[in-house]
Each structure stands twice: as structure tokens, then as C-alpha cells.
Biopython code that builds the backbone (N, CA, C, O; Angstrom):
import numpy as np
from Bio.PDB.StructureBuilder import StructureBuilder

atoms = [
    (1, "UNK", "N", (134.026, 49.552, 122.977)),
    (1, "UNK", "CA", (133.823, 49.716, 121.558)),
    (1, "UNK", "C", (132.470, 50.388, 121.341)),
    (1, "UNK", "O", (131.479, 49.999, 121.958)),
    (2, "UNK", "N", (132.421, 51.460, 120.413)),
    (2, "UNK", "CA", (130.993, 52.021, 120.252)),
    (2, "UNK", "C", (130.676, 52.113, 118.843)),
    (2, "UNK", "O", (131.302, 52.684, 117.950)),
    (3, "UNK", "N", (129.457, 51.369, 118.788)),
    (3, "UNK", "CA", (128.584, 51.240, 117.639)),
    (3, "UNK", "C", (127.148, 51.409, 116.628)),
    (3, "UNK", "O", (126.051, 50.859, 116.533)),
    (4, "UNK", "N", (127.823, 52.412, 116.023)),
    (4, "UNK", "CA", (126.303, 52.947, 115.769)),
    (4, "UNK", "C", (125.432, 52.334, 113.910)),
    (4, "UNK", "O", (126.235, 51.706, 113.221)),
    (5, "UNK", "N", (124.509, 52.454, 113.491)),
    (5, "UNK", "CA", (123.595, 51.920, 112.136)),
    (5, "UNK", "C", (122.595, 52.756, 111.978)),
    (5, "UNK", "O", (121.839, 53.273, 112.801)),
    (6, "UNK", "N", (122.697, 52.865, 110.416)),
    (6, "UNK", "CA", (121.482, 53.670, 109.959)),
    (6, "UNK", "C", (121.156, 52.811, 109.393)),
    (6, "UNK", "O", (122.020, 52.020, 109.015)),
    (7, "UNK", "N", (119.695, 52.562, 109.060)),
    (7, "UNK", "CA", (119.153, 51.936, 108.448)),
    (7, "UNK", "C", (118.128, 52.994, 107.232)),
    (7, "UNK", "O", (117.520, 54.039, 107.463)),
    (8, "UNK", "N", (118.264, 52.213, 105.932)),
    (8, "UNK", "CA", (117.492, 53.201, 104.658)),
    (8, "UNK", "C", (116.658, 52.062, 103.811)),
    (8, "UNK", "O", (117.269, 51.010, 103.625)),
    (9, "UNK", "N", (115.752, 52.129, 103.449)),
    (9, "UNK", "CA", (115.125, 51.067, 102.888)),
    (9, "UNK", "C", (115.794, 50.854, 101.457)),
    (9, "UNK", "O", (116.303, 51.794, 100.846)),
    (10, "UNK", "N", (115.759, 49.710, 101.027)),
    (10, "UNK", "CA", (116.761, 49.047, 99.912)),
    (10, "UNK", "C", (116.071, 49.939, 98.585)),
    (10, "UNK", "O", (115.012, 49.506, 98.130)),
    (11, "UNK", "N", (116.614, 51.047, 98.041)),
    (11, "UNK", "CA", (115.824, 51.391, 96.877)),
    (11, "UNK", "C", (116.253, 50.794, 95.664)),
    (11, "UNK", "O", (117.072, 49.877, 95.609)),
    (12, "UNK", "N", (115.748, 51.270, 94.788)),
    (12, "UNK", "CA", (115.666, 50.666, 93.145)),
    (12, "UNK", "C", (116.625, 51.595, 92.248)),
    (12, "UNK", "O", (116.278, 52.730, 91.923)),
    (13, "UNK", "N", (117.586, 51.155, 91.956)),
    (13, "UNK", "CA", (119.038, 51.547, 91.189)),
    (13, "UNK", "C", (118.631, 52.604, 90.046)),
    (13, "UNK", "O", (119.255, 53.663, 90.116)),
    (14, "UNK", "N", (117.576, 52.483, 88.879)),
    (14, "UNK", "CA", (116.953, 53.114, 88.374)),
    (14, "UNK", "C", (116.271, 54.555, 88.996)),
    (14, "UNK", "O", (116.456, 55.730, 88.682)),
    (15, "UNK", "N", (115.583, 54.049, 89.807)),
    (15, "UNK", "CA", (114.887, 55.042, 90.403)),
    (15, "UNK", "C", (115.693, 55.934, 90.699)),
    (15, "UNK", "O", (115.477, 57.032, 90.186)),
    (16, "UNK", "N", (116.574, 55.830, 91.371)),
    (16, "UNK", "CA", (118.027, 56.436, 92.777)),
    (16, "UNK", "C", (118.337, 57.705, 91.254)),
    (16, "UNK", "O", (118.215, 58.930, 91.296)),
    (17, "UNK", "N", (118.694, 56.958, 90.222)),
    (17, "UNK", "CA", (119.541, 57.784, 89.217)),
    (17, "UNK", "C", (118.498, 58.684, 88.212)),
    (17, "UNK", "O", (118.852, 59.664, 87.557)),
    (18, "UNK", "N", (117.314, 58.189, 88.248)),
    (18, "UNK", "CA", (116.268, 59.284, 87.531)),
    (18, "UNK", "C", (115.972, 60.558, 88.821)),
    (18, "UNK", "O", (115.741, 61.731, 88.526)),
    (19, "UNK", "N", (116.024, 60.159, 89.926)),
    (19, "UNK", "CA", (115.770, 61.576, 91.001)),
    (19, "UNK", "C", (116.809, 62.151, 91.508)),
    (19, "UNK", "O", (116.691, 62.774, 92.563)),
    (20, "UNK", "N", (117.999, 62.057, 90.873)),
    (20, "UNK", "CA", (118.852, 63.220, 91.310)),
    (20, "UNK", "C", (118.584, 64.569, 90.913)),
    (20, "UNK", "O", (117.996, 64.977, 89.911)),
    (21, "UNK", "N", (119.111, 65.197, 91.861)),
    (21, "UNK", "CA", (118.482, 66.871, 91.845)),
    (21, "UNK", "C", (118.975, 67.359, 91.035)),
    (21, "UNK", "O", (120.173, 67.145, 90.847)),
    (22, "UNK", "N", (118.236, 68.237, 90.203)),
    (22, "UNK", "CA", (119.445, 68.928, 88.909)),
    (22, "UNK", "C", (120.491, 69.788, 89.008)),
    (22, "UNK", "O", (121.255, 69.873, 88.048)),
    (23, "UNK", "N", (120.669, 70.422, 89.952)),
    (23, "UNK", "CA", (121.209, 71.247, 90.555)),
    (23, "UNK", "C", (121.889, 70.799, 92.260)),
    (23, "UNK", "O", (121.478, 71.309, 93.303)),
    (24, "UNK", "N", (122.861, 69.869, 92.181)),
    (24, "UNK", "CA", (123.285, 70.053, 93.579)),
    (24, "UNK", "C", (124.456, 68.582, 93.428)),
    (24, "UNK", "O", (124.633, 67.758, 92.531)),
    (25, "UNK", "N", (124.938, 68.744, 94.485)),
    (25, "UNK", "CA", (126.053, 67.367, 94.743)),
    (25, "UNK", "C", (125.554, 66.473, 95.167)),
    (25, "UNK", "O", (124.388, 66.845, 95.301)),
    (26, "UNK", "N", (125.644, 65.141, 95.609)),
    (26, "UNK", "CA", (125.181, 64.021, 96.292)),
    (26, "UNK", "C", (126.313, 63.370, 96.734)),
    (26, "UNK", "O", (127.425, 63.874, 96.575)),
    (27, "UNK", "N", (126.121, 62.120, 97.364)),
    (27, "UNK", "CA", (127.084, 61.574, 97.924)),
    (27, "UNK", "C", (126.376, 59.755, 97.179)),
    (27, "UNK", "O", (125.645, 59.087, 97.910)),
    (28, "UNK", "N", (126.669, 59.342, 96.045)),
    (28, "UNK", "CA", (126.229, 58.071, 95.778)),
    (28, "UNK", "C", (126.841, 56.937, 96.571)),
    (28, "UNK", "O", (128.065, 56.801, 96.572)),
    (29, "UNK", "N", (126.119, 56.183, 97.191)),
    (29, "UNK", "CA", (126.585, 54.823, 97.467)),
    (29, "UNK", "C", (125.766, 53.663, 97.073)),
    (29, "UNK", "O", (124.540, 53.565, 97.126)),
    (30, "UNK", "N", (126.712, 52.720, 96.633)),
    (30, "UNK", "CA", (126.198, 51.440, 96.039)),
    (30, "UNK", "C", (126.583, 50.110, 96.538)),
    (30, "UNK", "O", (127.606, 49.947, 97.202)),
    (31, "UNK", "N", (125.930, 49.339, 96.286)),
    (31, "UNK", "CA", (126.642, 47.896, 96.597)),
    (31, "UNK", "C", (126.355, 47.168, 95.855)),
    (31, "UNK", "O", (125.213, 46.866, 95.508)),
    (32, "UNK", "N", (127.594, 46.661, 95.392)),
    (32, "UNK", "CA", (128.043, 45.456, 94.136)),
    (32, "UNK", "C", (127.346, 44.186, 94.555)),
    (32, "UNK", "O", (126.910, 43.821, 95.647)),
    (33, "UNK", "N", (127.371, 43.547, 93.211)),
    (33, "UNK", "CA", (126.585, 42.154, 93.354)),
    (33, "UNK", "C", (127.339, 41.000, 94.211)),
    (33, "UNK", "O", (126.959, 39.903, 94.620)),
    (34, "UNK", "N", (128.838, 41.859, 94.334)),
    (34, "UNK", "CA", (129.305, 40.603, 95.459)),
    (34, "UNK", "C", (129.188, 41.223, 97.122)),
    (34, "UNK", "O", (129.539, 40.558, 98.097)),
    (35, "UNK", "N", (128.779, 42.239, 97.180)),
    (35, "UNK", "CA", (128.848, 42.667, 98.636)),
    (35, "UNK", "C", (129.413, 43.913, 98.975)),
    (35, "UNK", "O", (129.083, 44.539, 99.983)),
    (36, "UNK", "N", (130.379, 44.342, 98.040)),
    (36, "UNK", "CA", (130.970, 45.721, 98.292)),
    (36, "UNK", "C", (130.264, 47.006, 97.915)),
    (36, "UNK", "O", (129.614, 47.343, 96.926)),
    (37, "UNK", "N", (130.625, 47.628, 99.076)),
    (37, "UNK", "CA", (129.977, 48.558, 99.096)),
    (37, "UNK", "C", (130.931, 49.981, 98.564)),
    (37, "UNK", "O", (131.988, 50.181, 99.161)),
    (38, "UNK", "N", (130.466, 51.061, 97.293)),
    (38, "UNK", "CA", (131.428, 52.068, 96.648)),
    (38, "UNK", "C", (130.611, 53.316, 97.049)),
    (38, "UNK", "O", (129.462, 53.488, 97.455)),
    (39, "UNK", "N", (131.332, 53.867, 96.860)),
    (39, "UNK", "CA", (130.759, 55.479, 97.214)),
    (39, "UNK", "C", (131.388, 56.760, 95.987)),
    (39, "UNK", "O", (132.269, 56.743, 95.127)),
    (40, "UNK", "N", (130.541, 57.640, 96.402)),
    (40, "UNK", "CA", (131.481, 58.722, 95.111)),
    (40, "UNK", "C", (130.521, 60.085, 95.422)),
    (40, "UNK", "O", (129.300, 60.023, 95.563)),
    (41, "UNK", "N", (131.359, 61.383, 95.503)),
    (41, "UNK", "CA", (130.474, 62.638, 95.879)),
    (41, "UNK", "C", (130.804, 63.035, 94.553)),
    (41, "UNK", "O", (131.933, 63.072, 94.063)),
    (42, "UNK", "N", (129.653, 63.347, 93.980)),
    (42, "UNK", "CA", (130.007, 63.982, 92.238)),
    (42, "UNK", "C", (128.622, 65.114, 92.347)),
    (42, "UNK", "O", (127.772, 64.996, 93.229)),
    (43, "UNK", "N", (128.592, 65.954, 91.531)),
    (43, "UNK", "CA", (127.725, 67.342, 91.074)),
    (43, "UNK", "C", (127.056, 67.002, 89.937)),
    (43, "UNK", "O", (126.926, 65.876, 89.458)),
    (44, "UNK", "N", (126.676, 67.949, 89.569)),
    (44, "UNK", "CA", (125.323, 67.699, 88.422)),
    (44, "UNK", "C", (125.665, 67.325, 87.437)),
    (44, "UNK", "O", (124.939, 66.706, 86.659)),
    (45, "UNK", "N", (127.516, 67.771, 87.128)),
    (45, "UNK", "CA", (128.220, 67.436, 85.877)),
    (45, "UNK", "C", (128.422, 65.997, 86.017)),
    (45, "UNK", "O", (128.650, 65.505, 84.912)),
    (46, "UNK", "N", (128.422, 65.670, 86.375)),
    (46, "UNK", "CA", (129.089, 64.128, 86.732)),
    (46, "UNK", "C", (128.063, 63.104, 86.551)),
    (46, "UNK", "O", (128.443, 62.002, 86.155)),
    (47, "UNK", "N", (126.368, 63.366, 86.862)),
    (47, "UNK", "CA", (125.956, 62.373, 86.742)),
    (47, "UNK", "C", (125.451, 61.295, 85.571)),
    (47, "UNK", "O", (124.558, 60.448, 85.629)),
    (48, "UNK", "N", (126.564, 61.726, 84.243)),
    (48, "UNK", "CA", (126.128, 61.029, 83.083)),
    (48, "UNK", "C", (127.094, 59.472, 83.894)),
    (48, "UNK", "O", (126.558, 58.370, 84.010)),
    (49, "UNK", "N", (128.582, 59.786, 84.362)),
    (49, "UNK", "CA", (129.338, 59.244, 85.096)),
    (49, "UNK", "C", (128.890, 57.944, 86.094)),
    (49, "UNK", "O", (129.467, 56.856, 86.085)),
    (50, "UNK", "N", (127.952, 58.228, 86.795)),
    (50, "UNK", "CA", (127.017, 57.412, 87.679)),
    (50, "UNK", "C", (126.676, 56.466, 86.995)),
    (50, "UNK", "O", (127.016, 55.446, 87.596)),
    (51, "UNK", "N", (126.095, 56.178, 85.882)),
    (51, "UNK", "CA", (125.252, 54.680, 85.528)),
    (51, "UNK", "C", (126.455, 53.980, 85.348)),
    (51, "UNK", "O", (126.285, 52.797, 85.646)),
    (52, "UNK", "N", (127.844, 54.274, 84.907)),
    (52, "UNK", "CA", (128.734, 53.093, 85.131)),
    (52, "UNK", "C", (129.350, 52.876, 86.350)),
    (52, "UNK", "O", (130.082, 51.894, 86.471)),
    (53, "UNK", "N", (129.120, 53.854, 87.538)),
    (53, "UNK", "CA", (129.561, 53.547, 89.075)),
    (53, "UNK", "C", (128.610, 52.634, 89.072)),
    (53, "UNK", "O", (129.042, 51.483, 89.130)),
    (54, "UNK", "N", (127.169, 52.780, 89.014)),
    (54, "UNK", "CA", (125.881, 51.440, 89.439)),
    (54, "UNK", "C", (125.459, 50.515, 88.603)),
    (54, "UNK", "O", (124.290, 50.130, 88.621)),
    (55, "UNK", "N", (126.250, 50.104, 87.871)),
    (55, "UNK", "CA", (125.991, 49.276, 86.754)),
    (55, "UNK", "C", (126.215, 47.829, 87.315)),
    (55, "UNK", "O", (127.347, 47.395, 87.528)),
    (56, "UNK", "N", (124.880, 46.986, 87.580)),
    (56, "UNK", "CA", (124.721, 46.099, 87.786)),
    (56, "UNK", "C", (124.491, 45.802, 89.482)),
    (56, "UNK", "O", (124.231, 44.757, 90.078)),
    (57, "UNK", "N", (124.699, 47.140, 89.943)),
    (57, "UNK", "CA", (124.090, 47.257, 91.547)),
    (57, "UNK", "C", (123.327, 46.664, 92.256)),
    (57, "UNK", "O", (122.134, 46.823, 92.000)),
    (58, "UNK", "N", (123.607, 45.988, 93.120)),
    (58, "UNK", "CA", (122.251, 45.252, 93.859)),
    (58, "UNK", "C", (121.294, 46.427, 94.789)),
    (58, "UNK", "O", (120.189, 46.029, 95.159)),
    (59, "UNK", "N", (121.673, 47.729, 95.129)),
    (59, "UNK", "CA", (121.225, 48.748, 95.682)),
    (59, "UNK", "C", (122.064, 49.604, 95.514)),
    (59, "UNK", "O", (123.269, 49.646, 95.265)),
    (60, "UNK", "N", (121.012, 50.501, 95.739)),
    (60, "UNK", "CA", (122.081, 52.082, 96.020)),
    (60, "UNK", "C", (121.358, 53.660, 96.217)),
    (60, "UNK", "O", (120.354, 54.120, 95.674)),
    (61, "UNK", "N", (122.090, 54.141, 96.999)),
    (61, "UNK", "CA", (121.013, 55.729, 97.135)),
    (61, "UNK", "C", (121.901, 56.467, 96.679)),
    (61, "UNK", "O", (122.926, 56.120, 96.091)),
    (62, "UNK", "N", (121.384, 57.981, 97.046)),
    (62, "UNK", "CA", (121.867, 58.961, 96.740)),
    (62, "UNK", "C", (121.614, 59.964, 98.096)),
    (62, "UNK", "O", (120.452, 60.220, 98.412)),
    (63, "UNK", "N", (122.694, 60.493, 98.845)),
    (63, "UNK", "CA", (122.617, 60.997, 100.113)),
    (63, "UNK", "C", (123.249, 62.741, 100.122)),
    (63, "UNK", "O", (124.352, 63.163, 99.776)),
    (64, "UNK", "N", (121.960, 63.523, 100.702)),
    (64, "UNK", "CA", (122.519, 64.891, 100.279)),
    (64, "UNK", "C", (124.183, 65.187, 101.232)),
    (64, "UNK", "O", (124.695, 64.587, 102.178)),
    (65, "UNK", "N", (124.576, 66.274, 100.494)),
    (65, "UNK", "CA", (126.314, 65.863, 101.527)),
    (65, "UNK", "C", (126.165, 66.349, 102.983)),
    (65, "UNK", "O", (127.098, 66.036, 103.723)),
    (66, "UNK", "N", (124.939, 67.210, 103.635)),
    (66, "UNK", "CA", (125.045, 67.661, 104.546)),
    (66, "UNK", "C", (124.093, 66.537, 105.770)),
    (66, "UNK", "O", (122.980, 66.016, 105.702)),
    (67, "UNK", "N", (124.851, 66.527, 106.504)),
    (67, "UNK", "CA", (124.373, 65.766, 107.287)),
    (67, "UNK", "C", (123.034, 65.997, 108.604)),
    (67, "UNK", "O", (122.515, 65.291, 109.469)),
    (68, "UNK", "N", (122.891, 67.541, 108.067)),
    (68, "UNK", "CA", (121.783, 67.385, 108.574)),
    (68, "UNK", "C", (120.267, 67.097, 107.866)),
    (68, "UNK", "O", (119.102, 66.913, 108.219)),
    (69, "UNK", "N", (120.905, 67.164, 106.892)),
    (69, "UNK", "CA", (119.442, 66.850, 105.578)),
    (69, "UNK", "C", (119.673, 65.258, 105.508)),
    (69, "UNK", "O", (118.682, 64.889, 104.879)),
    (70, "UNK", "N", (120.124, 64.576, 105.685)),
    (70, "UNK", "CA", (119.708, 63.013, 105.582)),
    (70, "UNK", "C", (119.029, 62.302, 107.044)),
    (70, "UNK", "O", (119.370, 62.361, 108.226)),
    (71, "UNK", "N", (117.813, 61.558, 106.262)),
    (71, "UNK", "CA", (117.301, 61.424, 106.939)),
    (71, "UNK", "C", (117.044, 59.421, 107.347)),
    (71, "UNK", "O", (116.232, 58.649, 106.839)),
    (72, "UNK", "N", (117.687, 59.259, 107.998)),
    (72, "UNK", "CA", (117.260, 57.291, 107.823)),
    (72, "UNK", "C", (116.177, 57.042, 107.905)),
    (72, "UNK", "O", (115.179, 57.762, 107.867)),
    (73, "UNK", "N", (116.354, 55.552, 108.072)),
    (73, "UNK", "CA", (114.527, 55.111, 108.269)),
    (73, "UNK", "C", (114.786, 54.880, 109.692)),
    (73, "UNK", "O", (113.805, 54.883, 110.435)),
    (74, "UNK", "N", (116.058, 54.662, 110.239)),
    (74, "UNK", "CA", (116.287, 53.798, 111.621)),
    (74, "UNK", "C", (117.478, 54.440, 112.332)),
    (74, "UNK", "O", (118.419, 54.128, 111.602)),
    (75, "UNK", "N", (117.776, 54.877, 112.945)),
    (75, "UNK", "CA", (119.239, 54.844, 113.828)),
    (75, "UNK", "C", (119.541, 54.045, 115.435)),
    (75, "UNK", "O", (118.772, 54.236, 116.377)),
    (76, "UNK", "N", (120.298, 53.493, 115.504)),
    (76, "UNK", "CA", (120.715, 52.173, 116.381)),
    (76, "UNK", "C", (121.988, 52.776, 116.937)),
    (76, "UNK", "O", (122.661, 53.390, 116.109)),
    (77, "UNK", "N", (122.596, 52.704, 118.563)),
    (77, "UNK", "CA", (123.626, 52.954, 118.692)),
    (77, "UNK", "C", (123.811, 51.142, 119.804)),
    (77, "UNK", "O", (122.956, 50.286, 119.577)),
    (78, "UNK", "N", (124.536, 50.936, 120.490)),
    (78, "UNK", "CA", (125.222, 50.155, 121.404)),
    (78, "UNK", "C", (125.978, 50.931, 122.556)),
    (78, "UNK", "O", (126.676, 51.902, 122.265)),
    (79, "UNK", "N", (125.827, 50.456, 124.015)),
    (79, "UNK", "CA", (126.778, 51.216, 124.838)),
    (79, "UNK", "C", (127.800, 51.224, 125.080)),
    (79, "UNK", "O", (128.191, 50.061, 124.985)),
    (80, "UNK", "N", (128.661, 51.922, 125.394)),
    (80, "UNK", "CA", (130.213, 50.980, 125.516)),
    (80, "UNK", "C", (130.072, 50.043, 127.061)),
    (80, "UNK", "O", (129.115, 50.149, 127.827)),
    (81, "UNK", "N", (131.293, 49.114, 127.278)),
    (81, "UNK", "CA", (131.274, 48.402, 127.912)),
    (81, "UNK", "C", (131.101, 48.430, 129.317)),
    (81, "UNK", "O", (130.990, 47.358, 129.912)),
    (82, "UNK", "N", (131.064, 49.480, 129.921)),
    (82, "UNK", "CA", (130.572, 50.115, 130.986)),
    (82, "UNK", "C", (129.160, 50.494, 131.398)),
    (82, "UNK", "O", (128.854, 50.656, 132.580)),
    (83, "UNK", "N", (128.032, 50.675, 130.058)),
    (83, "UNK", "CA", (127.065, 50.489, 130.328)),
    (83, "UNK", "C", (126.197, 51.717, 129.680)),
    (83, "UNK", "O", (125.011, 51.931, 129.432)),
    (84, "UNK", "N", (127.527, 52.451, 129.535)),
    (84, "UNK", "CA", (126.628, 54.166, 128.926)),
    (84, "UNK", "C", (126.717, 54.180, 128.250)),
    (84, "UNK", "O", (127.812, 53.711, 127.940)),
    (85, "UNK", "N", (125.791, 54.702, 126.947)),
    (85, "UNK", "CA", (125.302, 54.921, 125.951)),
    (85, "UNK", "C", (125.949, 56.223, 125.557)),
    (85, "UNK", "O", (125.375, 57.267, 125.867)),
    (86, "UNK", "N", (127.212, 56.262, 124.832)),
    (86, "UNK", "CA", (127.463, 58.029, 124.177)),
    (86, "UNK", "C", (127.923, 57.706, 122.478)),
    (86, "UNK", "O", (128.710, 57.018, 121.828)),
    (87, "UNK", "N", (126.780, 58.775, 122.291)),
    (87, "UNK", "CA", (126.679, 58.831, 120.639)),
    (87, "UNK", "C", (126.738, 60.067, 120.273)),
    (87, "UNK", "O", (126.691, 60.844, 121.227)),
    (88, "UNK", "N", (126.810, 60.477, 119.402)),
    (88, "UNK", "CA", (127.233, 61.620, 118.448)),
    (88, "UNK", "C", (126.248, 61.593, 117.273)),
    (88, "UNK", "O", (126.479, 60.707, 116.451)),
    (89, "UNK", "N", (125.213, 62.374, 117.034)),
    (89, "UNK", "CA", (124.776, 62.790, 115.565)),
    (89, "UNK", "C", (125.029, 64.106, 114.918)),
    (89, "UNK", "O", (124.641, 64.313, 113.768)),
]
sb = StructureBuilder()
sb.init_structure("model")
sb.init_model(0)
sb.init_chain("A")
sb.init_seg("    ")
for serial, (resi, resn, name, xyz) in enumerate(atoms, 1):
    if name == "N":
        sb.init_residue(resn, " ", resi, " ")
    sb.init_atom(name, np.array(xyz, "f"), 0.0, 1.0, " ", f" {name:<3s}", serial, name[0])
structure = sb.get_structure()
């Protein structure tokens, strides 16, 4: 089994939704006050849309869609059961 974690520091729901870029897509993810975690890729039109995706959020960011522009605070993998370490970024 192979297992990998990013880690992002817990930001402030407010904050997340005043610094979206004016111009570009994101990838929002949030997590509800019971644990679930939602997601949603929306554009510049969309983000009046957002304060009722995070409404009442215990966290949540905003992640550019390309994966080489995001950046964690942490990345963690596990080896598989054999002992080697193969990961993919």
C-alpha cells in the first residue's frame, strides 16, 4: 500500500476568500464543522458562489489548479511493504 500527505497550515476562512486572485481559477477546499471535507474548481465568476460553499467552515484554502504552483508546508510519503520508497510528484 503506498501513502503519501501534504501538509498546509490551517488558514482563516475569511482570509482564504478576501485573497483570491482576480483573474484566475482555483481549486477551493473546505472542511465542514463535522469533518467533511468539499472541494469545488470555480473562476473569477464564481467566487460570489464560494461564501456559501464555506459557510461555517472550520478551514479551508484555495489551491492554484496547476500542480506545479502549489506549494505545502510538508510532504510525507510511506514505503510499500517491501521496503522501497516510490512516489510520484
Amino acid at each position: 500500500m503506498r501513502a503519501s500527505c501534504l501538509a498546509r497550515p490551517p488558514p482563516d476562512v475569511g482570509a482564504v476568500l478576501a485573497a483570491l486572485p482576480e483573474e484566475d481559477s482555483v481549486e477551493l477546499v473546505g472542511e465542514a464543522q463535522d469533518g467533511t471535507i468539499r472541494h469545488a474548481i470555480v473562476d473569477d465568476t464564481e467566487y460570489r458562489q464560494l461564501a456559501a460553499l464555506v459557510a461555517g467552515a472550520r478551514a479551508a484554502c484555495a489551491l492554484p489548479l496547476y500542480q506545479d504552483e502549489r506549494h505545502p508546508l510538508l510532504c510525507a510519503v510511506l514505503p510499500v511493504s517491501d521496503g522501497v520508497l516510490r512516489a510520484r510528484w
